[in-house]
C-alpha positions in Angstrom: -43.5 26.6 -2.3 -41.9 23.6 -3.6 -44.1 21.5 -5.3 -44.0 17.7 -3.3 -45.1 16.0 -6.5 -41.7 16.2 -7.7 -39.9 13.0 -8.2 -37.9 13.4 -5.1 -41.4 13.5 -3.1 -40.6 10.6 -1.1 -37.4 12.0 0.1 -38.9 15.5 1.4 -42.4 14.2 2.3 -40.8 12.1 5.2 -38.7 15.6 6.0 -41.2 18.0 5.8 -41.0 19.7 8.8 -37.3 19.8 8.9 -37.3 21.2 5.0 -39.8 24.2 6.4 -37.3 24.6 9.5 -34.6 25.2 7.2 -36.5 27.0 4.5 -37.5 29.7 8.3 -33.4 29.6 8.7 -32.7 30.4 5.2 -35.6 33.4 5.3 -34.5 34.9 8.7 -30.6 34.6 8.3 -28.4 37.7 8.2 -24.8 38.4 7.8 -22.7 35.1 8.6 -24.9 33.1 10.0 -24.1 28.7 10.0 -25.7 26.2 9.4 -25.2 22.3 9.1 -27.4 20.5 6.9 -27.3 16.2 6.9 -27.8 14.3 4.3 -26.2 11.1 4.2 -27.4 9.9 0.5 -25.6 11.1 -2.9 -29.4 10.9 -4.6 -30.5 12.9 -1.1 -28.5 15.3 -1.7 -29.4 16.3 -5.2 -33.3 16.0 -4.5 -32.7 19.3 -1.5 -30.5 20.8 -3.2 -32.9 21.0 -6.2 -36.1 21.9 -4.0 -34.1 24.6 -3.0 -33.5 25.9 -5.9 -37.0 25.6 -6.9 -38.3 27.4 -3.7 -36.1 30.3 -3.9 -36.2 31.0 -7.6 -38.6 33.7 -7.9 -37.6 35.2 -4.4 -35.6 38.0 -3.3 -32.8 35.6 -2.1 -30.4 34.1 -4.3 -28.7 30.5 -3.5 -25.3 30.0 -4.8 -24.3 26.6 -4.4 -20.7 25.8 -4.1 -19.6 22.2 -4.6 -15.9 20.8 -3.7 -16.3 17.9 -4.2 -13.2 17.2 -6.8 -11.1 19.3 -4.4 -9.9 16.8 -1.9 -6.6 18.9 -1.1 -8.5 21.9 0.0 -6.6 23.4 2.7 -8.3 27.0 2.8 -12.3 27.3 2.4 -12.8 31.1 3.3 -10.1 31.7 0.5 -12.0 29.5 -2.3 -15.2 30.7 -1.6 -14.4 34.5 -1.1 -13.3 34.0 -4.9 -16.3 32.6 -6.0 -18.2 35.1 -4.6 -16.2 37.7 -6.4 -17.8 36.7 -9.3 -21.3 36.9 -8.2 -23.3 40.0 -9.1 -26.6 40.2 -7.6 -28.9 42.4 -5.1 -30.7 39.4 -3.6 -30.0 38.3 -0.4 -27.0 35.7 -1.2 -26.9 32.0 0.6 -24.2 30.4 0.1 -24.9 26.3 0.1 -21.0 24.5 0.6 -21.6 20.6 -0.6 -18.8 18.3 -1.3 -17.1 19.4 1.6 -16.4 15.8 3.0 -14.1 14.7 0.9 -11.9 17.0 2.5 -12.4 16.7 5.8 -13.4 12.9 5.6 -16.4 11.0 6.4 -15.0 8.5 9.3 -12.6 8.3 12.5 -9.6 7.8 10.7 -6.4 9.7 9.7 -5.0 12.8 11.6 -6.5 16.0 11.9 -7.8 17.2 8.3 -5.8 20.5 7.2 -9.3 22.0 6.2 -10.9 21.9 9.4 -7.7 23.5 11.2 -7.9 26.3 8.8 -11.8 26.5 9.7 -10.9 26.5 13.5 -8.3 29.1 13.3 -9.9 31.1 10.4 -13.0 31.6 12.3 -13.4 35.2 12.9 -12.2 36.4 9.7 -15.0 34.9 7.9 -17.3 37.7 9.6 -15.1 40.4 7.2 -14.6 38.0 4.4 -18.0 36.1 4.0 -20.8 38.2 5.7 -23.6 35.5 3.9 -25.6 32.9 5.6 -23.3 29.6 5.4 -25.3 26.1 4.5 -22.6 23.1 5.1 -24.3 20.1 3.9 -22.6 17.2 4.9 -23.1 13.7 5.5 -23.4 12.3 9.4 -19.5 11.2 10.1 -17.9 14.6 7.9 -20.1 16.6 10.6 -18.9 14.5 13.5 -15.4 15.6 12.3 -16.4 19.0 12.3 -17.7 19.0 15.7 -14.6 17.3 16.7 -11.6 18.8 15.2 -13.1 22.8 14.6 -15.1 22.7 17.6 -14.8 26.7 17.7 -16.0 27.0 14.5 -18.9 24.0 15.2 -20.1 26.5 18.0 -20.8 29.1 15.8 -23.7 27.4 14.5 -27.1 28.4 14.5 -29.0 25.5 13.1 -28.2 21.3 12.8 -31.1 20.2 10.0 -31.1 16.0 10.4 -32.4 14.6 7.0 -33.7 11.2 7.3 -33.9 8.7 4.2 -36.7 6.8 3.8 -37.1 3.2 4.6 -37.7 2.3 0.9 -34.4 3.5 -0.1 -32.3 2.7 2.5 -33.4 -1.0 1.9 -32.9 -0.4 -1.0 -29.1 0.6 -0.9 -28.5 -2.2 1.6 -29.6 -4.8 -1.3 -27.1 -3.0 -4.1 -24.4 -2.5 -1.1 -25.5 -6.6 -0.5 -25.9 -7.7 -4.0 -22.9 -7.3 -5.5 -19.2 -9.1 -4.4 -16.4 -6.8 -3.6 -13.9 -6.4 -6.5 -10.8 -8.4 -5.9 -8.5 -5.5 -7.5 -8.7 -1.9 -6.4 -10.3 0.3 -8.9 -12.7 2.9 -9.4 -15.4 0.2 -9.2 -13.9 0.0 -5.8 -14.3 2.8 -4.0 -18.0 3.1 -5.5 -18.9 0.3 -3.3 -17.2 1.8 -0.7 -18.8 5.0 -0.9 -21.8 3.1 -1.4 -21.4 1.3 1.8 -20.5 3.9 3.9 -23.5 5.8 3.3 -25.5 2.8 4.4 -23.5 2.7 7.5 -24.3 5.9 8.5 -27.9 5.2 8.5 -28.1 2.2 10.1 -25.5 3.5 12.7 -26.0 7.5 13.2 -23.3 9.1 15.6 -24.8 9.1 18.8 -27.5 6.6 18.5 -27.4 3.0 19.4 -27.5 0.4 16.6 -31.2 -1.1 16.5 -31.0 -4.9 17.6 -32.0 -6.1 13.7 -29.3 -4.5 12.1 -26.0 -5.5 14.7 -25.0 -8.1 12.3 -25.9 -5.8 9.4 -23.8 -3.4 10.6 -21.0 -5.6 11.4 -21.0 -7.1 7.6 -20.8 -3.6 6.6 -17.6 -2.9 8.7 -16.4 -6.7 7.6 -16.9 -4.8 3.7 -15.6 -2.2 4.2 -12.3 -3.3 6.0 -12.1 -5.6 3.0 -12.3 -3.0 0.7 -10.2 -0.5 2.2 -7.3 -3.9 2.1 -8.2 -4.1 -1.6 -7.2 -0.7 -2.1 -3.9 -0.7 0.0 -5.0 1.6 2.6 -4.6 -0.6 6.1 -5.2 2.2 8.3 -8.8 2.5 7.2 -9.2 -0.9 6.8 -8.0 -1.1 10.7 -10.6 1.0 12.2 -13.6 -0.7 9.9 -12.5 -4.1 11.5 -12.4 -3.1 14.9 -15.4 -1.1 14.7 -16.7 -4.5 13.4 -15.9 -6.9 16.4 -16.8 -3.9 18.5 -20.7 -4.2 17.2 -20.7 -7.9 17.2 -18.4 -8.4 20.4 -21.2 -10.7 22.0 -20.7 -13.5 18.9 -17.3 -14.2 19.2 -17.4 -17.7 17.8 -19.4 -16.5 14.5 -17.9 -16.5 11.4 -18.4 -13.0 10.9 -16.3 -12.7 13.7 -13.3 -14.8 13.1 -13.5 -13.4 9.5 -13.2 -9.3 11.0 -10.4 -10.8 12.8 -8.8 -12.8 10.2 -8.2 -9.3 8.0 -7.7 -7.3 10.9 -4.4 -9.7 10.9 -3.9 -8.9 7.1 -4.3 -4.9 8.5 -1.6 -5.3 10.7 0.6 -6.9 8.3 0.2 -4.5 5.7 1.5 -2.0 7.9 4.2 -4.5 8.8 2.7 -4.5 12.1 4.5 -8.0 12.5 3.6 -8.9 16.2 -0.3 -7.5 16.5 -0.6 -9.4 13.0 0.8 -12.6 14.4 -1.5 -12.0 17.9 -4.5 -11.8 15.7 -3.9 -14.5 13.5 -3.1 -16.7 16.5 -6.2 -15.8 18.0 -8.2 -16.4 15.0 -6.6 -20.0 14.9 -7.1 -20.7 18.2 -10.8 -20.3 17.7 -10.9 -21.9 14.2 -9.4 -24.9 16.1 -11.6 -25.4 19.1 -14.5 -24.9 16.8 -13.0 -27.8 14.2 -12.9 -25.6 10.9 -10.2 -27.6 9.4 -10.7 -25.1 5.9 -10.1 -21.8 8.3 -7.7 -23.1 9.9 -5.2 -24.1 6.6 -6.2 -20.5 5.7 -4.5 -18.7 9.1 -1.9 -21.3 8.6 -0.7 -19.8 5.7 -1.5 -16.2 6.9 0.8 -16.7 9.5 3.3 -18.2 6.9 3.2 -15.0 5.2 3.9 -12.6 8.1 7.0 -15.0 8.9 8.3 -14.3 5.1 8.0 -10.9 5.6 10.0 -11.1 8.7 12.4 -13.2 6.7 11.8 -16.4 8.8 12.0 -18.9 6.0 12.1 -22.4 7.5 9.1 -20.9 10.1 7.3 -19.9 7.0 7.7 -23.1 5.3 6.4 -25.4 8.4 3.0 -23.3 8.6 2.8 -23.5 4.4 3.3 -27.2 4.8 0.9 -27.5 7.4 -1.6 -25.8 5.7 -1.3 -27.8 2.0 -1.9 -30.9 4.5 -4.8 -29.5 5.6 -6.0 -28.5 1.5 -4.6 -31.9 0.6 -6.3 -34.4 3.3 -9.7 -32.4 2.3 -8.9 -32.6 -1.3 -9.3 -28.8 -2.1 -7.0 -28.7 -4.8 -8.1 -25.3 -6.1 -6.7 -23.6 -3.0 -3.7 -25.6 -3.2 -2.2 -23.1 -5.8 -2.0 -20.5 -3.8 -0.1 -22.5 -1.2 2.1 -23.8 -3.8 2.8 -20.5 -4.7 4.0 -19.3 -1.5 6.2 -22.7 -0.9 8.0 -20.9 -4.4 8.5 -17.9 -2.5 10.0 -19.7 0.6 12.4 -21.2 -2.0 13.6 -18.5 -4.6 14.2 -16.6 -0.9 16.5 -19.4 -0.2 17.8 -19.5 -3.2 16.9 -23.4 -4.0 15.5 -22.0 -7.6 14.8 -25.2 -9.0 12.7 -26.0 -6.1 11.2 -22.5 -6.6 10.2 -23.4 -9.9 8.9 -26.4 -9.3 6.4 -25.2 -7.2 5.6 -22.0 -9.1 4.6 -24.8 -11.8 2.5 -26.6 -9.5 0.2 -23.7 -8.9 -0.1 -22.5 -12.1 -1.0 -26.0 -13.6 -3.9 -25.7 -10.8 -4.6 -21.9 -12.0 -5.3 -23.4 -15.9 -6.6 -26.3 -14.4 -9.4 -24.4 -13.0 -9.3 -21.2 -15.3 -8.4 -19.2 -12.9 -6.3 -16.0 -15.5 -6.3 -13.5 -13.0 -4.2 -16.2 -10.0 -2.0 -16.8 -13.2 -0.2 -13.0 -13.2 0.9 -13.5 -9.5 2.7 -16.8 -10.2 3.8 -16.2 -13.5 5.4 -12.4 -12.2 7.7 -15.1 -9.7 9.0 -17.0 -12.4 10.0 -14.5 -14.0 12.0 -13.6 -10.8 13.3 -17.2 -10.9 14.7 -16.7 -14.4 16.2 -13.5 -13.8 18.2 -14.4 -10.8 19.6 -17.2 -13.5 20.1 -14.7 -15.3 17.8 -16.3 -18.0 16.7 -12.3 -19.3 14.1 -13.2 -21.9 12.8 -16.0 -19.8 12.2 -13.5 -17.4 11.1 -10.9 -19.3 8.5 -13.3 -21.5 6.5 -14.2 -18.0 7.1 -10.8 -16.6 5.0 -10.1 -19.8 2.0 -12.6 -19.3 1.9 -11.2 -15.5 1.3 -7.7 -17.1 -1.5 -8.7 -19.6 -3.4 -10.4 -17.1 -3.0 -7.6 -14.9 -3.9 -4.8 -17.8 -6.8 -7.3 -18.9 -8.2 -7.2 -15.3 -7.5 -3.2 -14.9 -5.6 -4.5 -11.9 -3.6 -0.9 -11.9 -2.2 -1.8 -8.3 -0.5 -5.0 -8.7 1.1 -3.6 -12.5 3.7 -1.6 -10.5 5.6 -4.6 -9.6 5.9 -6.1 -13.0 6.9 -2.7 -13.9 9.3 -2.3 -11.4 11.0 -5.9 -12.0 10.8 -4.9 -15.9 12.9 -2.4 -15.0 15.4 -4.8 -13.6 16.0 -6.8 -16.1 16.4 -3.8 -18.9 18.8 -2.7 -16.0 20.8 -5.9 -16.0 21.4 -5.8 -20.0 22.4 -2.3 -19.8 19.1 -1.1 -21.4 19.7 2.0 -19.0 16.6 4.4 -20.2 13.8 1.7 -20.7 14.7 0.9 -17.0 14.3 3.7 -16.0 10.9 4.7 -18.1 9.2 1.3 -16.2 10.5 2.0 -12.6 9.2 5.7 -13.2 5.8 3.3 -14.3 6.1 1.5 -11.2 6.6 4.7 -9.2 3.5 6.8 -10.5 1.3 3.5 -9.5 2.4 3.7 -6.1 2.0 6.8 -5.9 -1.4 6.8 -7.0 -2.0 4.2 -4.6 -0.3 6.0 -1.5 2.1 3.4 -1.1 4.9 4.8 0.5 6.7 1.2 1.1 7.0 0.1 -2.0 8.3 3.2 -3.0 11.4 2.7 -1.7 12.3 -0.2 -3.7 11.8 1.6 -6.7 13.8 4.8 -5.5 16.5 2.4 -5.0 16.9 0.7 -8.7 16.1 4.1 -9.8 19.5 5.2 -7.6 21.4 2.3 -9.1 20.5 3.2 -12.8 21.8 7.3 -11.6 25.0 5.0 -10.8 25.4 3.3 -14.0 25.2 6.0 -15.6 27.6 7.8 -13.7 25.3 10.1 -12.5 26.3 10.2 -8.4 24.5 12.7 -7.0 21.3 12.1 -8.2 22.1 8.3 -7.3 22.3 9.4 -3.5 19.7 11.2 -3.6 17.2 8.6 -4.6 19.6 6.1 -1.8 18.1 8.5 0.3 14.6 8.9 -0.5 14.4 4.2 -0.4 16.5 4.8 2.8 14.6 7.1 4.6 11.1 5.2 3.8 13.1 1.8 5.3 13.7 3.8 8.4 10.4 4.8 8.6 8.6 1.6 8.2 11.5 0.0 10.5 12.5 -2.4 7.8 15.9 -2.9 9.1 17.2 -5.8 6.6 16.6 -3.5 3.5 18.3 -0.8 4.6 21.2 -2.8 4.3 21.0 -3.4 0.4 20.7 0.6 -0.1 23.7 1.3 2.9 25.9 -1.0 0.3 24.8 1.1 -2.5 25.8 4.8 -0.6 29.3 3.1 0.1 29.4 2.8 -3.9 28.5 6.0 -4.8 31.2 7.5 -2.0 33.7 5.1 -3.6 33.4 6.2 -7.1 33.3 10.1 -5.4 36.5 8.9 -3.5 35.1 9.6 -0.1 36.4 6.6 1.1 35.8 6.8 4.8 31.7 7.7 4.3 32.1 4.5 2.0 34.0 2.3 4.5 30.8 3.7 7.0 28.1 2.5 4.4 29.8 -0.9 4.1 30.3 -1.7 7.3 26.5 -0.7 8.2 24.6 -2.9 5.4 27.6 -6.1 6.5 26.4 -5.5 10.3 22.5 -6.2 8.7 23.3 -9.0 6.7 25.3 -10.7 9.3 22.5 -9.9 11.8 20.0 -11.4 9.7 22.4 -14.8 8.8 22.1 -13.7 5.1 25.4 -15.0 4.0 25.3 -14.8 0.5 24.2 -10.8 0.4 27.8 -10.7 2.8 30.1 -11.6 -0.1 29.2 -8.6 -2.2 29.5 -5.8 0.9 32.9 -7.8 1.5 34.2 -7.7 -2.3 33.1 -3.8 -2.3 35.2 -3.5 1.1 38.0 -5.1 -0.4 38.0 -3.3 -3.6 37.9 -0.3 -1.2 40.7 -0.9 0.6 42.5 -2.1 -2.8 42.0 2.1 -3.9 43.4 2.7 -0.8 46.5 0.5 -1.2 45.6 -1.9 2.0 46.6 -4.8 -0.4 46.8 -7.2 2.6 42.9 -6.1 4.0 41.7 -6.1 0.0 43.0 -9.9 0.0 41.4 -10.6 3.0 38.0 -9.1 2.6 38.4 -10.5 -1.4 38.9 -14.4 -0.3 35.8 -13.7 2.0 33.6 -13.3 -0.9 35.1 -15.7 -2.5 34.3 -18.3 0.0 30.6 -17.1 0.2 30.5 -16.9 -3.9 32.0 -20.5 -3.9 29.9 -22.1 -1.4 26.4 -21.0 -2.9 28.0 -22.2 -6.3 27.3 -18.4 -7.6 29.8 -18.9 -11.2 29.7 -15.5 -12.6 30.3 -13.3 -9.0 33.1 -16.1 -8.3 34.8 -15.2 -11.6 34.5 -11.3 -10.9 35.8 -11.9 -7.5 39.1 -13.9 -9.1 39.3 -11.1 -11.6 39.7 -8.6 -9.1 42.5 -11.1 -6.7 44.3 -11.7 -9.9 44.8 -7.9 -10.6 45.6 -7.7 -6.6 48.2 -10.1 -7.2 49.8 -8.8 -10.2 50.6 -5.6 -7.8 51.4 -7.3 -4.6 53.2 -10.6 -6.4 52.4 -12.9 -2.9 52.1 -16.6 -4.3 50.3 -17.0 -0.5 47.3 -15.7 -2.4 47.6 -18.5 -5.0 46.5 -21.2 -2.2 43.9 -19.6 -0.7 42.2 -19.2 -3.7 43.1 -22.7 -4.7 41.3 -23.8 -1.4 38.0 -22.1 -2.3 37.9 -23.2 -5.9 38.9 -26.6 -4.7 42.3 -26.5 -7.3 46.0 -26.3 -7.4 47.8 -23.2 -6.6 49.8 -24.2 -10.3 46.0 -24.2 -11.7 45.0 -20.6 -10.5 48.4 -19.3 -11.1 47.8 -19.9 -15.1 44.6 -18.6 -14.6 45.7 -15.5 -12.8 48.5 -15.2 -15.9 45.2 -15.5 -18.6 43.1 -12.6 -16.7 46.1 -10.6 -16.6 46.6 -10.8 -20.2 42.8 -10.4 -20.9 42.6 -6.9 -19.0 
């Protein structure tokens, strides 16, 4: 018998009768015979699985433990372990033990039906042939409430449910290390410790089944608050969804707590991350409305700017500004000038979106003069990534390319993995603007991996797209589509309307160059329908040069010179130099094959000149090309 003066004493001293109830299962079981075995506790786990061990050594049964727990993607169980027993030679009665088995099937409510357990469910009766040995599956309490739930004809097999209960001791325990220590701000390895960490703690303060004691509700409702925190650290708003509910669920009777308004607050933040725009600006709203009536001028600036942020992602600039502005009166009348800076920030963002640059810098400045100020590094990399975005659309390239570099220290220095695809990716633009076509594409394959990694399909389809204009470049069309497509289809599948229209523009390139002019003349006319729906004038003028130089291959001189002046006008009125003097180039060569002087003073009306003036320098282009 298994000697209790072990150091795992405590853990099987409060479980003694259930270890001798499974200990009589283990002794009587015959053929394929099942068995679920909780544990909720990593340590737990170890301290049965070695007094099993220890109890059946010198026995005439033989326990083969089977752990998959690095095998997340396992789709087929009877398969996996039928090969492991193959390589078992013994005359003892064989157990088999299954641990690590959650990681598959998942330890909470969320996600769609786990791939492993329909196998289970629809493998059932083969496992009679296939694996005639008792079956231990030991499992912590939410991966067994999956079981029960999504291979219920496999969960009826069962002959025995052994409930291990951890000690008081160390579940206080785990609640001061889950307690102790602040959640990392970057997601990490670090990260999903503590979430693991937390979960288990969860699960025994809140068993499936049982009703919360009254003296851990709000307990229980910080650990959703956590964990929903968490799960938005590491980019996975589903999860961090159904945490945050859970959470107002358990502490529905405190509505006006803080804990409350702050599960609500990143519930919003949920929402938005899944560019759920309208629950995320119901929350938010909600949130504020309560922040208000209770006077909490600092939570209040805080949902200001949250709501600020939803409207930039919907693209509404001057509603985004007003709530930004609202909020920095707020930080301002209260003098919280470290919080400032990230206001200041966003105001940048508001700017660079409309194009005011200078503006856009300007404020960039202010919060990173706050972010030295108060030594915050890591706040630095966000601000100093959007100057570099200012810089590059100047077209200042090493400008860019210098800040683009402090953002990507700071992020390396902080092992902030996540937020390094983005300075990758934009990297990657400005190699692609000076034609350096390969180290482009070696950082947007960077940026892609990291996304990846992360299971974030959106942002994915940015990169796909510069990775389909670099195909372009380099005249490589097909493979150009193809990653048009993959940026395409993720827009359509996130409902991102507006950039669809950016990667539409790009298809009716590629079937230019491919002379499929019609498919092109389609693309065009889909991203111009986009832009015009969104009132973004100034992306109109390059889907209206590409229409004219369309119908210019098509010898439609008279709709090239129309759609031609109309990105000239756009060009001219948002004082964009360098696409006005492609857009001349290309009337100049229309007019050395049509020879209509009427061309000379329309473009002398939108470069405010003489028809005389862009007649000479029509004549200079010509002899240029």
């Amino acid at each position: 018998m298994t000697d209790l003066k072990r150091p795992n004493r405590s853990f099987l001293e409060n479980n003694q009768q259930e270890f001798a109830e499974l200990l009589t299962f283990i002794d009587f079981a015959q053929g394929l015979t099942i068995g679920f075995v909780e544990v909720n506790q990593e340590q737990n786990k170890t301290h049965l699985v070695t007094a099993l061990k220890e109890h059946f050594a010198d026995t005439d049964v033989r326990l083969e433990v089977f752990n998959f727990s690095r095998e997340q993607g396992l789709r087929q169980l009877r398969e996996a372990v039928m090969q492991r027993i193959e390589r078992i030679k013994t005359e003892k009665k064989l157990v088999l033990l299954i641990q690590g088995l959650e990681v598959a099937i998942g330890t909470d409510g969320v996600g769609a039906y786990p791939p492993i357990l329909q196998d289970l469910n629809f493998m059932r009766d083969a496992y009679r042939q296939g694996v005639p040995h008792p079956l231990l599956f030991l499992l912590p309490d939410y991966a067994i409430t999956r079981v029960s739930k999504y291979a219920p004809d496999f969960w009826a097999w069962k002959t025995g449910l052994f409930r291990f209960e951890a000690s008081q001791q160390s579940v206080e325990q785990l609640r001061v290390e889950a307690f102790e220590q602040p959640l990392p701000r970057v997601a990490s390895s670090e990260n999903q410790a503590q979430i693991d960490q937390l979960k288990q703690l969860l699960m025994e303060l809140n068993p499936t089944g049982k009703a919360i004691a009254p003296q851990n509700v709000t307990v229980c409702g910080e650990i959703y608050y956590k964990l929903g925190t968490a799960y938005l650290t590491q980019q996975q708003p589903e999860e961090a969804k159904h945490y945050l509910l859970q959470g107002l669920k358990v502490i529905h009777h405190q509505p006006e707590s803080d804990l409350s308004q702050s599960l609500q607050r990143h519930l919003g933040s949920a929402y938005k991350q899944m560019r759920q725009f309208e629950q995320a600006v119901s929350t938010y709203e909600a949130a504020l409305a309560a922040a208000q009536s209770l006077n909490q001028p600092e939570r209040v600036a805080m949902l200001l700017a949250d709501l600020g942020n939803v409207a930039l992602a919907q693209r509404q600039f001057e509603q985004a500004r007003s709530y930004y502005q609202q909020a920095l009166d707020i930080k301002i009348e209260f003098n919280n000038r470290y919080s400032q800076a990230s206001i200041y920030h966003q105001l940048g963002r508001v700017a660079e979106e409309l194009r005011e640059y200078e503006q856009a810098r300007l404020h960039y400045q202010q919060a990173l003069d706050i972010d030295i100020e108060y030594n915050d590094r890591y706040s630095q990399a966000g601000t100093y990534h959007n100057l570099g975005g200012v810089a590059q659309a100047l077209r200042e390239y090493e400008q860019a390319r210098l800040h683009y570099q402090q953002a990507l220290d700071i992020y390396i220095e902080y092992n902030d993995r996540y937020s390094q695809a983005g300075t990758y990716h934009n990297l990657g633009i400005v190699a692609e603007a000076i034609r350096d076509y390969e180290q482009a594409r070696l950082h947007y394959q960077q940026a892609l991996d990291i996304d990846i990694k992360y299971n974030d399909r959106y942002s994915q389809a940015s990169t796909y797209h510069q990775l389909g204009m670099v195909a372009q470049e380099l005249r490589e069309y097909e493979q150009a589509r193809s990653h048009y497509q993959q940026a395409l289809d993720i827009y359509i599948e996130y409902n991102d309307r507006y950039s669809q229209a950016s990667t539409y523009h790009q298809l009716g390139i590629v079937a230019e160059e491919l002379r499929e002019y019609e498919q092109a003349r389609s693309h065009y006319q889909q991203a111009l329908n986009i832009f015009i729906e969104y009132n973004d004038r100034y992306s109109q003028a390059s889907t209206y040069g590409q229409l004219g130089l369309l119908a210019e291959a098509q010898e439609d001189y008279k709709q090239a010179q129309q759609h031609l002046l109309q990105a000239l006008e756009i060009f001219a009125e948002f004082n964009d130099e360098h696409s006005a003097v492609m857009t001349v180039r290309n009337l100049a060569r229309l007019h050395q094959a049509t020879q209509d002087d009427s061309l000379l003073t329309d473009v002398a009306q939108h470069l405010g000149s003489t028809s005389e003036e862009v007649a000479q320098r029509f004549k200079t282009l010509g002899e240029q090309s």
